[in-house]
N, C-alpha and C positions, 0 to 999 in steps of 0.2 A: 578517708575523708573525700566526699566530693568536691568537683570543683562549680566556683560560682556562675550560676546561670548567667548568661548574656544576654542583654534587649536587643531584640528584633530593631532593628533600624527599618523606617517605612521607607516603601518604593520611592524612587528617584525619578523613576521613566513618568513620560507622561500621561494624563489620564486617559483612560479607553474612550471618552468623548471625544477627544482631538482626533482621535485616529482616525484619519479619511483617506482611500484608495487603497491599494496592493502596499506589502510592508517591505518585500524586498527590492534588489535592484530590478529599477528601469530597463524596462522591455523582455524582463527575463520571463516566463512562465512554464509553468509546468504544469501536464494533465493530472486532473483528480484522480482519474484511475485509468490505466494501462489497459487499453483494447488489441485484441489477437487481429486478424486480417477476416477473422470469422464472426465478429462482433461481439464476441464472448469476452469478461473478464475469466482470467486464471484460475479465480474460487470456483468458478459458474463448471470451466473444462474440466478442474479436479474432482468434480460432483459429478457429473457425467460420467466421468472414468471410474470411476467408485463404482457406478451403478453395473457397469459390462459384465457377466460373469468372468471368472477367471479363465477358464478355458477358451471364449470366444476373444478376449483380450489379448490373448496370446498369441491367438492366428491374425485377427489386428496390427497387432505389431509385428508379424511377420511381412503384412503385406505393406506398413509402410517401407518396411525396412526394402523391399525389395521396386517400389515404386521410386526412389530415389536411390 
């Protein structure tokens, strides 16, 4: 036997009209999206890096490794 459906109770909060400004707390902000020091987002470097062949990648990362 099933059990008996339950009614949806409407929203409480208030309507999407009233809503004016930022919804969280005061003064807080965060960026829309994370920039490297290179101006790239992280999709943008993972696509690049994708593109290297693997062999010259390899020597890539050898010479970061040894730049630092």
């Amino acid at each position: 036997m099933s059990s008996p459906r339950r009614e949806r109770r409407p929203s409480t909060g208030s309507p999407i009209s009233e809503l004016q400004g930022p919804v969280g707390p005061a003064g807080v902000t965060r960026p829309k999206h994370k920039r490297t020091f290179t101006g790239f987002g992280a999709g943008e470097i993972k696509s690049v890096e994708a593109s290297i062949p693997e062999p010259q990648r390899e020597s890539l990362e050898e010479i970061y490794r040894e730049s630092f």
